[in-house]
Every structure is written in structure tokens, then in C-alpha cells.
C-alpha positions in Angstrom: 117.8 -107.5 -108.1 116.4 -110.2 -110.1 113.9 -111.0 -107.3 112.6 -108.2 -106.1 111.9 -107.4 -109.9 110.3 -110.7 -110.3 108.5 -110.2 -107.4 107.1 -107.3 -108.2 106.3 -108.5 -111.9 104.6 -112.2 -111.6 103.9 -112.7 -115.0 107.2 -111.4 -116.7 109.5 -113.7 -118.5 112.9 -114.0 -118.0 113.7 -111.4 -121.3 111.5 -109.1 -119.7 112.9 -109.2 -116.5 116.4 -108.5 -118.3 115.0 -105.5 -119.7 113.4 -104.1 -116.6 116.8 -104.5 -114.8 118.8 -102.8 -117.8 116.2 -99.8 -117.5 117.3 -99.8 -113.6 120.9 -99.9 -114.6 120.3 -97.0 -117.2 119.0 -94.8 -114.3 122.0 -95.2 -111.8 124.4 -92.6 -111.6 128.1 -92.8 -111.9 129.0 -93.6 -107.9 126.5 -96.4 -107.8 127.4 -97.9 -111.3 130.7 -97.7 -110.2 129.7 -99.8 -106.9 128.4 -102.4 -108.9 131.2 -103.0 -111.4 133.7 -103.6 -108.1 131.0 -105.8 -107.2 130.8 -107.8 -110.3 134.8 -107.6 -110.3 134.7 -109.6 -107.2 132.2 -111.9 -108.1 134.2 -113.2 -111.2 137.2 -113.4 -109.1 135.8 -116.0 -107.1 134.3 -117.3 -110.2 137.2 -117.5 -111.9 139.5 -119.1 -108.4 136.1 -122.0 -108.4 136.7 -122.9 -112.2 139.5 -123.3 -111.7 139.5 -125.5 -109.1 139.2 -129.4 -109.2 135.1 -128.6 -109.4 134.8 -127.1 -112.1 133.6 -129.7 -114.0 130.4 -129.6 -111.5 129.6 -125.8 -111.8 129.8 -126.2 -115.7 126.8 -129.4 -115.8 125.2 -127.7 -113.1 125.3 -124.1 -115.3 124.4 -126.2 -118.3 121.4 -127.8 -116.6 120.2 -124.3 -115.6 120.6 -122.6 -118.6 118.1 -125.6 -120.0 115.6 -125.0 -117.4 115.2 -121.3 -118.5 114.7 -122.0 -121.9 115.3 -118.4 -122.7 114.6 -117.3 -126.3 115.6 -113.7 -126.4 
């Protein structure tokens, strides 16, 4: 989702981005909210299984390196 809204919307930083995707998210109904949270769920269960493996270390410096580069102010 992040994309295509980027995509569409060059020149938008990333807090405006976040907005546009939370007015998206506003206009889904039930079913497809629904379809997304057991989405998510599965997501952080493999998030959770990789931390907690011996790389985590990596995914934290590499998260912590990305979070720099955005250099979001919101």
C-alpha cells in the first residue's frame, strides 16, 4: 500500500503518506479490515519467531539504520 500511494503522490513525505493510508483504512468495511488484521497477525508471528532467533541482533541494527534514514518528524 505504501507504494502505490507513494506512487501516486511523488512529492509526499513519509507523514503524509501515513495519513493518506489511515484515510484508506478509515474507508474499508468490516470484512476487509478484518482481512487485514489476520494479515498483520501473521506478519508479527513471523516477526516475533525471527527476533527470536539467533539474528535478531541483525534485524534490530538493520531497523535502527532505517528508522535513521527516514528521519521522520511527525
Amino acid at each position: 500500500m505504501w507504494n502505490e500511494v507513494k506512487a501516486s503522490n511523488p512529492n509526499m513525505g513519509v507523514c503524509e503518506v501515513s495519513a493518506a493510508i489511515g484515510q484508506l483504512w478509515r474507508g474499508l468495511g468490516p470484512e476487509e479490515k478484518q482481512r487485514h488484521n489476520n494479515d498483520y497477525t501473521l506478519d508479527k508471528v513471523s516477526v516475533v519467531k525471527l527476533l527470536s532467533s539467533s539474528t535478531a541482533v541483525c534485524v534490530c541494527i538493520v531497523l535502527y539504520y532505517f528508522s535513521l534514514a527516514l528521519n521522520c518528524s511527525c
